[in-house]
N, C-alpha and C positions, 0 to 999 in steps of 0.2 A: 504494500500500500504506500503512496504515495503521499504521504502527509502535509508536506510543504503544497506541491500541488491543489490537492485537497480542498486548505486552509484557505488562500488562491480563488478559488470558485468559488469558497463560500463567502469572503469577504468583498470579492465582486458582487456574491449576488444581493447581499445585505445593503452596498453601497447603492447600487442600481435602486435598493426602494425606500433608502431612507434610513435604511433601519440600526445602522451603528450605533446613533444614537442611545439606542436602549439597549445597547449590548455589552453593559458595563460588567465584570467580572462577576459583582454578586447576582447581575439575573440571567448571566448565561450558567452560574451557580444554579440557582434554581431552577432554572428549564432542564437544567443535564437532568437534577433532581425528580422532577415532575416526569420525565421522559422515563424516567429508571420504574418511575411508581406507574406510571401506562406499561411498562414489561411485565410487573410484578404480576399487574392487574389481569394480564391474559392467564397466568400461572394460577391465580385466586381460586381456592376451592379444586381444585385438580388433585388426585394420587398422585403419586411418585410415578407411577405404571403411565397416566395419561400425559403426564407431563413429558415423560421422556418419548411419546410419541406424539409431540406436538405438534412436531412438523411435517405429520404424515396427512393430516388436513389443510388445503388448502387454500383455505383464507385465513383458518388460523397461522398456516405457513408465511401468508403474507403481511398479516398483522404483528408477526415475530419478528419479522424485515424488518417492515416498515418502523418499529418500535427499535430496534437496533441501530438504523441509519439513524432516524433523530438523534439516539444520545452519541452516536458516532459524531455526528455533526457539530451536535452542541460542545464535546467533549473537544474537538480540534479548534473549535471558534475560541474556544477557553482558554487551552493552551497557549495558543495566537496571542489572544491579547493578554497575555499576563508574561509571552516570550517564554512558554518552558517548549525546548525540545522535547517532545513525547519520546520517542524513540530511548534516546538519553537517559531519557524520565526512569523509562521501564526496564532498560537495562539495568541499572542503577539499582530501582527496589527488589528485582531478582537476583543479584550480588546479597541484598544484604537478608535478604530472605533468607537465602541460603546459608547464611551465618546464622541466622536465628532460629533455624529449624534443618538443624544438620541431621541428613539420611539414619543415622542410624540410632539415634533417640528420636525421630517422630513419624517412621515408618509406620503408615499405616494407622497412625491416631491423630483423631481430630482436636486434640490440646494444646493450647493457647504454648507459646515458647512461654512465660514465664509463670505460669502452670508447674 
């Protein structure tokens, strides 16, 4: 994925209709947010069993997209404007991930590193 690129589009296309203006860190914050809780929201009430074949329905399939790209979008708009390389970002927190939850104390369990 092309990030810079990406960012690019979407800050053209925000420019084209004004909308920078409102796209101040804390409400592309929130939008990521609100975007996260429309994903949740198709999961609401679902098994583990239905959930994991979510996307064998087809609108559901497309509502999982389409809820995806949002926070994809809003998630790089954010980045953009606050200057984190994403990329960077995530290498970064999986470096130290893997300092804080080394192979062979958290194989296989779900407890917190200072648990």
């Amino acid at each position: 994925m092309d990030t810079k690129k990406l960012q690019k589009m979407l800050e053209q296309f925000a420019a084209e209709r004004d909308w920078d203006q409102f796209h101040s860190p804390k409400n592309l914050a929130m939008a990521l947010c609100v975007e996260c809780s429309e994903l949740l929201e198709e999961f609401q009430w679902l098994s583990e069993d239905q959930a994991s074949k979510i996307m064998a329905t087809t609108d559901q399939a497309e509502r999982i997209r389409d809820e995806l790209a949002d926070i994809t979008a809003y998630l790089l708009q954010l980045a953009n404007k606050l200057d984190v390389d994403l990329e960077n970002a995530l290498l970064s927190k999986i470096d130290k991930n893997a300092a804080k939850y080394p192979v062979d104390k958290f194989k296989g369990s779900s407890k917190k590193y200072n648990r």
